[in-house]
TORVEX-811126 format. One record per atom (N, C-alpha, C): x, y, z; residue number from 1. Coordinates in nm, 2 decimals, decimal comma. Layout:
<atoms>
        X        Y        Z   senu
        X        Y        Z    NUM
...
</atoms>
This chain:
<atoms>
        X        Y        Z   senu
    16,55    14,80     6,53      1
    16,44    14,89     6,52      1
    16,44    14,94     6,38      1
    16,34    14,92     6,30      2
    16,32    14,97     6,20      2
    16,22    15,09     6,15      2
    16,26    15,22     6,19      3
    16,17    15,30     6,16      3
    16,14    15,37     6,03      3
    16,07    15,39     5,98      4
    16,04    15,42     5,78      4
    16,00    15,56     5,80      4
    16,05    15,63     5,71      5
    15,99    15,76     5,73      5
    16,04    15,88     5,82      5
    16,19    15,83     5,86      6
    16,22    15,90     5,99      6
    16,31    16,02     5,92      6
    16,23    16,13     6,04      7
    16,33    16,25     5,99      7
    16,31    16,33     6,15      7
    16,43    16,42     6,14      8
    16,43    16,51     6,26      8
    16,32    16,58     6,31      8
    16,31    16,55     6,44      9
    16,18    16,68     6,47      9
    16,19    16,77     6,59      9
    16,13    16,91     6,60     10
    16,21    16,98     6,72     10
    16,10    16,98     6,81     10
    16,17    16,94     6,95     11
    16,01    16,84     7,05     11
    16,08    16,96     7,18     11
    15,95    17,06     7,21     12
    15,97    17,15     7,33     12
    16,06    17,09     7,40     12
    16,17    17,17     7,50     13
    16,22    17,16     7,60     13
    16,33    17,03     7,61     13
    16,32    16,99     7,52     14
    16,42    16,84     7,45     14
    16,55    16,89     7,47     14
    16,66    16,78     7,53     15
    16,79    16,83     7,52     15
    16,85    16,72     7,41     15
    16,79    16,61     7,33     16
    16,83    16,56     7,25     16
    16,73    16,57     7,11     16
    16,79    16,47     7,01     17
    16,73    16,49     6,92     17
    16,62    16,43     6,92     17
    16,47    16,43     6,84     18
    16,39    16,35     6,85     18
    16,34    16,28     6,67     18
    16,35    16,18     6,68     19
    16,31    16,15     6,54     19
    16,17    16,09     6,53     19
    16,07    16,13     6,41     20
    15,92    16,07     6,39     20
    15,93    15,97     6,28     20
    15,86    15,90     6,27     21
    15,86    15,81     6,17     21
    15,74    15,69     6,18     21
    15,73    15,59     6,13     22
    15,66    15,50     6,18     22
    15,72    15,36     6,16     22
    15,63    15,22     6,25     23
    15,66    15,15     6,25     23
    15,59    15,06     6,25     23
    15,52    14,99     6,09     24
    15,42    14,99     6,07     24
    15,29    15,08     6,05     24
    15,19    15,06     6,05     25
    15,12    15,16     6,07     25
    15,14    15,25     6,19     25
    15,20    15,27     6,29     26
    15,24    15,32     6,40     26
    15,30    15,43     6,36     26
    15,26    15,57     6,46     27
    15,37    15,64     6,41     27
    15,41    15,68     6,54     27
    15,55    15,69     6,56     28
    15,69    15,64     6,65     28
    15,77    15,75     6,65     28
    15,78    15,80     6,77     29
    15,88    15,87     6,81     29
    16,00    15,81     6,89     29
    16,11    15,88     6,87     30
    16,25    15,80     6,91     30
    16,31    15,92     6,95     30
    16,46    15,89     7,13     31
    16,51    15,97     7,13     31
    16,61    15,90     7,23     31
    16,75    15,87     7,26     32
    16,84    15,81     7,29     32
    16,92    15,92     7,39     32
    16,89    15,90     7,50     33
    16,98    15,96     7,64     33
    17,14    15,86     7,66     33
    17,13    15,78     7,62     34
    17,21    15,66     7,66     34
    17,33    15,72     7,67     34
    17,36    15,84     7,61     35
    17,52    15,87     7,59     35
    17,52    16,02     7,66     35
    17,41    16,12     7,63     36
    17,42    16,24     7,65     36
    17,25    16,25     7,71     36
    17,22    16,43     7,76     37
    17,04    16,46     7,77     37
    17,04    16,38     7,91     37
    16,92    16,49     7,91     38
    16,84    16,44     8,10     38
    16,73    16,35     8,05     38
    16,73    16,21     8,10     39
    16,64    16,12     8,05     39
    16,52    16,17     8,08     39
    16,51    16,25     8,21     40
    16,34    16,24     8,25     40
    16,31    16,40     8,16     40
    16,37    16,47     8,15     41
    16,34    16,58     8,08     41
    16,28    16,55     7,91     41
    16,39    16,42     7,87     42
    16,37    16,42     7,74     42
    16,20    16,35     7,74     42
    16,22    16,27     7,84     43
    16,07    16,14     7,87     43
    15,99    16,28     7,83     43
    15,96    16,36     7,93     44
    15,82    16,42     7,96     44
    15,82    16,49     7,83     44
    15,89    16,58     7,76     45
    15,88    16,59     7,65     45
    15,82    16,53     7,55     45
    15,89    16,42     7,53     46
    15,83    16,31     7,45     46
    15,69    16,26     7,49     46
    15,69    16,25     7,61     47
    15,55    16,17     7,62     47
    15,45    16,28     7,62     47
    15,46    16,43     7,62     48
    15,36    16,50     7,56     48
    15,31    16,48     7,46     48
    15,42    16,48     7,35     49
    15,33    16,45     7,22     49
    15,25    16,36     7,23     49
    15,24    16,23     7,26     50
    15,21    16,11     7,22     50
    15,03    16,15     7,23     50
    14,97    16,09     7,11     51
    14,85    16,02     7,12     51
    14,79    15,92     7,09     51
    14,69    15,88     7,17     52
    14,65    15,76     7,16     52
    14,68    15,68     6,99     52
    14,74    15,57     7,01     53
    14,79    15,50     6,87     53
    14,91    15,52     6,81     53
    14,99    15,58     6,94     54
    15,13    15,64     6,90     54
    15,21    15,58     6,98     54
    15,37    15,59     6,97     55
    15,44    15,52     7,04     55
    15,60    15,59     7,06     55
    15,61    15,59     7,17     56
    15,73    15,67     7,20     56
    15,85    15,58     7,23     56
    15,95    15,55     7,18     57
    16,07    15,48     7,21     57
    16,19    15,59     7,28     57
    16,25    15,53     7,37     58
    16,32    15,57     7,50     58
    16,44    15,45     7,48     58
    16,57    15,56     7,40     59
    16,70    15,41     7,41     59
    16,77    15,49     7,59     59
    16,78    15,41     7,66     60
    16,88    15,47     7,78     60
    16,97    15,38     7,85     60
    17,03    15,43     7,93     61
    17,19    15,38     7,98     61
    17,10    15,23     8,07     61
    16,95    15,30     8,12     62
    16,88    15,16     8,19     62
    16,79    15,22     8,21     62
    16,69    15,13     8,29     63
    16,50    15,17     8,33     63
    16,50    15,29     8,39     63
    16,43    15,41     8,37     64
    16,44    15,50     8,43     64
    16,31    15,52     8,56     64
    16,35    15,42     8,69     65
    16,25    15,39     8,78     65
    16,15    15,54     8,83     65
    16,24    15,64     8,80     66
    16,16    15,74     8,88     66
    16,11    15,79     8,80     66
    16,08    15,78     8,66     67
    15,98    15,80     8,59     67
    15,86    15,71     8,59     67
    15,83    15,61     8,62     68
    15,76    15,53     8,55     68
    15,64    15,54     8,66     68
    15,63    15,59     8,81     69
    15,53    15,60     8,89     69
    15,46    15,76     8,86     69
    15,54    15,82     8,80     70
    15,46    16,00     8,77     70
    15,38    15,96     8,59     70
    15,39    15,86     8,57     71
    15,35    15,84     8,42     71
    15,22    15,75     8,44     71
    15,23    15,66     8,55     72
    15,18    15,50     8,51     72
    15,02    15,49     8,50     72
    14,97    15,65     8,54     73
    14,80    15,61     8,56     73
    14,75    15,64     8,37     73
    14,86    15,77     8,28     74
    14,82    15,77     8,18     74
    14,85    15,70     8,02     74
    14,97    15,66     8,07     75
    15,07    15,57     8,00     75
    15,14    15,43     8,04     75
    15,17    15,35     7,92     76
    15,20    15,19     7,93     76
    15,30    15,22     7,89     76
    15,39    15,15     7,98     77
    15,52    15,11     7,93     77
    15,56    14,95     7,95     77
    15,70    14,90     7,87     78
    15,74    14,81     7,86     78
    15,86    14,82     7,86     78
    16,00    14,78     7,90     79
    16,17    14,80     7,85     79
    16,20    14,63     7,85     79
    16,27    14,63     7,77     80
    16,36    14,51     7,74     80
    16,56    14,60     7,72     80
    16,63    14,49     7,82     81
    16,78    14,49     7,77     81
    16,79    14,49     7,65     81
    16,89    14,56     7,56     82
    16,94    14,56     7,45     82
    17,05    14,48     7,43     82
    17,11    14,40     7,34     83
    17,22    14,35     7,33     83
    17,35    14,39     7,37     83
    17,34    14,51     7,30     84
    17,45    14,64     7,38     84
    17,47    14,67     7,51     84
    17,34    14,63     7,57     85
    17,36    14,69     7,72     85
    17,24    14,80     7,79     85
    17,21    14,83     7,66     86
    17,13    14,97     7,65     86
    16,98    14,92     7,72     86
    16,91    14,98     7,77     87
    16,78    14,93     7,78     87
    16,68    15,05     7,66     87
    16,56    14,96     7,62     88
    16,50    15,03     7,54     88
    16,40    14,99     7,59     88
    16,29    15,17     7,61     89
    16,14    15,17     7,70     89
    16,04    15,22     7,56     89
    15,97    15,13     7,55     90
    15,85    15,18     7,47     90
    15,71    15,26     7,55     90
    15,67    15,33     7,51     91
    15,52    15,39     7,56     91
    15,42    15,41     7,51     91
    15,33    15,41     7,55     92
    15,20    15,44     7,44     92
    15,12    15,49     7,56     92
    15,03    15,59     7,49     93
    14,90    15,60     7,54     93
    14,81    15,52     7,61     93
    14,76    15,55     7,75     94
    14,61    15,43     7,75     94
    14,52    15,44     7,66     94
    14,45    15,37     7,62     95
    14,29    15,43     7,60     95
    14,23    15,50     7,69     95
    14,14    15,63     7,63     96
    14,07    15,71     7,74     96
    14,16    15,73     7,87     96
    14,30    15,79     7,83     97
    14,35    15,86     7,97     97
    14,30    15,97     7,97     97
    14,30    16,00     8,10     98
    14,24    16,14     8,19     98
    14,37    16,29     8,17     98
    14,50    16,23     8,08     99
    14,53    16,37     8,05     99
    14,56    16,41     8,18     99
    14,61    16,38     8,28    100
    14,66    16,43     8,44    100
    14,80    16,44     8,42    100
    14,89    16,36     8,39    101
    15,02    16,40     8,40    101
    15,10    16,49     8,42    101
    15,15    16,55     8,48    102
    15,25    16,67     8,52    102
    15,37    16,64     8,41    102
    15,37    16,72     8,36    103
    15,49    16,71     8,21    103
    15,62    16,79     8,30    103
    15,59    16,86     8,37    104
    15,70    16,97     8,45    104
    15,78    16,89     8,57    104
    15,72    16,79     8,55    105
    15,83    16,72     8,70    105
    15,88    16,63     8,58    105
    16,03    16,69     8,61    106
    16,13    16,62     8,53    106
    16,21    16,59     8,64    106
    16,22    16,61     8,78    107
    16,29    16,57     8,84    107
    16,28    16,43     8,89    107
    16,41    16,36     8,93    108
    16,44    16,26     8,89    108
    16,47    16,17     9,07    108
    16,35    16,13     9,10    109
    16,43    16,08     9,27    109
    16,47    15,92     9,26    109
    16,46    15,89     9,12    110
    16,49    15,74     9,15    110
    16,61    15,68     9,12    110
    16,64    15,68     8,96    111
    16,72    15,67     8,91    111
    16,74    15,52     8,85    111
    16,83    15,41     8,81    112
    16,78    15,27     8,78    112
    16,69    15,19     8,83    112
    16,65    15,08     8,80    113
    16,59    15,00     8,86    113
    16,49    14,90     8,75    113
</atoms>
C-alpha cells in the first residue's frame, strides 16, 4: 500500500491512529486494529468522514461480518487476505447515499466471517 502525503490525523471517538494521505488521486484514510482498538468503533469513526471519492482502508485481524450489514445500504466494501494473514477492507462512498447510517452502533454481534 502506498500512501503519498500521509500524516497523522485525530478522527472523533478513534481508539487508534488514523492516517490521511492519498492514493493516486484518491484521498485515503488508513487505520490498523489488527493488533490493538475496537474495530467496529474504529470502522464507524472512519467511515464518517468519508466522502464521496474517498476511501477508507481497514488493516484487521479478519472481515469484520458484523459491520458490513449496518453499512451496506451507504457504503461499498471489498477485503482481500494479506500475505501476513491480516485481512485488508477498503470502503468508499456510494454515489448519491442517503446519509442513514447509524455511526453510534459500534456494537459488534458478529464478529469474523
Amino acid at each position: 500500500m502506498n500512501i503519498e502525503n500521509a500524516t497523522p490525523i485525530k478522527v472523533d471517538n478513534a481508539t487508534v491512529e488514523f492516517i490521511k494521505g492519498t492514493m493516486g488521486p484518491i484521498t485515503t484514510y488508513v487505520f490498523d486494529t489488527s493488533k490493538e482498538g475496537h474495530p467496529m468503533v474504529n470502522a464507524m469513526a472512519g467511515l464518517a468522514l468519508l466522502k464521496e471519492d474517498e476511501q477508507l482502508i481497514m488493516i484487521n485481524h479478519c472481515p469484520p461480518s458484523g459491520l458490513f450489514p449496518k453499512i451496506q445500504d451507504e457504503f461499498d466494501f471489498a477485503h482481500i487476505e494479506l500475505p501476513n494473514g491480516l485481512t485488508q477492507i477498503v470502503f468508499t462512498k456510494k454515489p448519491n447515499a442517503q446519509n442513514t447510517t447509524d455511526f453510534s452502533a459500534t456494537s459488534c454481534g458478529g464478529g469474523c466471517g
